[in-house]
N, C-alpha and C positions, 0 to 999 in steps of 0.2 A: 504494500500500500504506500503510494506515496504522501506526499505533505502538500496541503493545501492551502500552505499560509505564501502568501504574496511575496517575491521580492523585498520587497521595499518594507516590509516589515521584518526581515530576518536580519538586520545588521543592528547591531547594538553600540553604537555609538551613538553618544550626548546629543552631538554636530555635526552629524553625515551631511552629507550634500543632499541639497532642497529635493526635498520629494519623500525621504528616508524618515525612519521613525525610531528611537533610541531604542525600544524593546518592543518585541512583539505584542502583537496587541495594543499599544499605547493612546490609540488612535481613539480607545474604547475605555479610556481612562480618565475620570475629569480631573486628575490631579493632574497629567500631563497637559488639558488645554489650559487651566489655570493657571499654571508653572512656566508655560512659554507665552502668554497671554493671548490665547486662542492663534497659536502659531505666529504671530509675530516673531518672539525669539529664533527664530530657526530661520529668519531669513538672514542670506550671507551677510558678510561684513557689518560689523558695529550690530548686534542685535539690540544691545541697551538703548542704543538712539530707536531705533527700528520701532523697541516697545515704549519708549518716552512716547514718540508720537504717536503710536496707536492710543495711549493711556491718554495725551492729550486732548486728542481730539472725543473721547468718549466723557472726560474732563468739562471739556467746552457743552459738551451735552448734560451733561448733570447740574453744570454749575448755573446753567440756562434755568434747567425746572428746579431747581431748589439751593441756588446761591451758596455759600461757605459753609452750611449746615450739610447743605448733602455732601460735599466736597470733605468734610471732616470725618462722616461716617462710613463712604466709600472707601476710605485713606484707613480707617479701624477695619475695616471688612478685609479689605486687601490683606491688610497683613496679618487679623489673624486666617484665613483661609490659605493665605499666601506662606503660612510657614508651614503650616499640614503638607500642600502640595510640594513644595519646593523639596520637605523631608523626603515626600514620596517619592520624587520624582528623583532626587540625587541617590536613596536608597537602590532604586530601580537600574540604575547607571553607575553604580560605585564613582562616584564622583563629588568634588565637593564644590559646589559654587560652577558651574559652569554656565557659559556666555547665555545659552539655548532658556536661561529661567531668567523673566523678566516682571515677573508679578513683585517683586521690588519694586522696579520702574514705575510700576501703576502707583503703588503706594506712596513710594514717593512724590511723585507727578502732584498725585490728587495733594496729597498734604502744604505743597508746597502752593495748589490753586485756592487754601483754605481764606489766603492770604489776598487772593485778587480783588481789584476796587469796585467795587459796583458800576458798571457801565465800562468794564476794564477792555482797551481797544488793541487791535493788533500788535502794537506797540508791549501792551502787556503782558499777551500769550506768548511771544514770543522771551520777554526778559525771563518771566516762569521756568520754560524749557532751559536757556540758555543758562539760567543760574542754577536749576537744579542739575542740571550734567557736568556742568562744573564744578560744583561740590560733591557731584557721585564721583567725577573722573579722577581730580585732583585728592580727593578725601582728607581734608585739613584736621585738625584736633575737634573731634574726639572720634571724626568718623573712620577715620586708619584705624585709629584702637578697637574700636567694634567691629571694625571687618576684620582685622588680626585675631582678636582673641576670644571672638564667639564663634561654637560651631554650630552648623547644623541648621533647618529652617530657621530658627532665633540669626541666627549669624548672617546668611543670605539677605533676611529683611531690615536688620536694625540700622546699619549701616546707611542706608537709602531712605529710611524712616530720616535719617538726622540730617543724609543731606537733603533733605526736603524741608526740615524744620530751619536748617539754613535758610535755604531759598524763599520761604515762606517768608522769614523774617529782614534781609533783603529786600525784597518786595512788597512787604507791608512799608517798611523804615521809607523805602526810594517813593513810593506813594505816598507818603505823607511829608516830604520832607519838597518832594516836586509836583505834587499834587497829582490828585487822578487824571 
C-alpha cells in the first residue's frame, strides 16, 4: 500500500520553500495558521515585515470598528493564543523561534496601534509599523533580554509585546508632542 499524503506535506522543515508545510498535516492545524499568521510567515524573505503588514492592515480594520479598546484586547488575544501556538508549532518543528511564527508580529503591531490618535492618517500607520520593526529588529533594553532569556511561547511573544509597548509609547509621546 502506498502513502497518500501529498508532497508538499512530507518535508519537515520550519521554512521550506513556498508551497511546503513544516509537518505533515499542518495545514489541518490551527496552531500552525495562528503561529504563521494565516501563512503570512512563510512567505520568503523578511516574514516578520510580511506578518507586520498583514497584522497591520487587519489593525486598521479593528481599530476602525472599535478604536484603542479593541486594538488592546486583540494585542491580549494574540498573545495569549499566540504562545499556545507558537509552543505548538516550535514543539512540532524542534525549533526554537523560527522566522515562519509571526503571531508576535500581530501582537505587537496591535499593541503598538493601542497608541494611534483618533482620526490617525497615513502618516501615522505608517510611523506605527516603522517604529514597531525597529524596536523588534534593533531590540534595545529590555527587549534583547527577553528574547535572550525566555524560552519557549513566553519567549517568542514577550519580546514583540515590548517592542510594541515601545512603539506604542513613541507614538503616543510624537502625537502629542506634534499633534495629531
Amino acid at each position: 500500500m502506498t502513502s497518500k499524503t501529498p508532497p508538499s506535506e512530507t518535508r519537515r522543515s520550519p521554512s521550506g520553500p513556498p508551497g511546503t508545510l513544516p509537518w505533515p498535516g499542518a495545514w489541518r492545524d490551527p496552531a500552525f495558521w495562528i503561529a504563521t499568521g494565516c501563512g503570512s510567515g512563510l512567505l520568503p524573505k523578511a516574514p516578520g515585515t510580511w506578518g507586520t503588514l498583514v497584522a497591520l492592515a487587519l489593525g486598521w480594520c479593528l481599530h476602525g470598528a472599535g478604536g484603542p479598546l479593541a486594538m488592546g484586547l486583540a494585542a491580549v488575544g494574540a498573545l495569549l493564543i499566540g504562545v499556545w501556538a507558537s509552543e505548538r508549532y516550535m514543539r512540532r518543528t524542534a525549533t526554537h523561534d523560527p522566522g515562519a511564527i509571526v503571531i508576535d508580529e500581530f501582537a505587537g503591531q496591535w499593541l503598538a496601534l493601542v497608541a494611534m490618535p483618533a482620526g490617525g492618517g497615513p502618516v501615522h500607520w505608517a510611523a506605527a509599523f516603522i517604529l514597531f520593526r525597529i524596536f523588534d529588529i534593533l531590540k534595545p533594553w529590555p527587549i534583547g533580554v527577553l528574547d535572550r532569556r525566555i524560552k519557549g511561547g513566553w519567549g517568542v511573544m514577550l519580546d514583540d509585546i515590548a517592542a510594541g509597548a515601545y512603539a506604542a509609547l513613541v507614538l503616543w509621546g510624537g502625537s502629542h508632542v506634534f499633534g495629531s
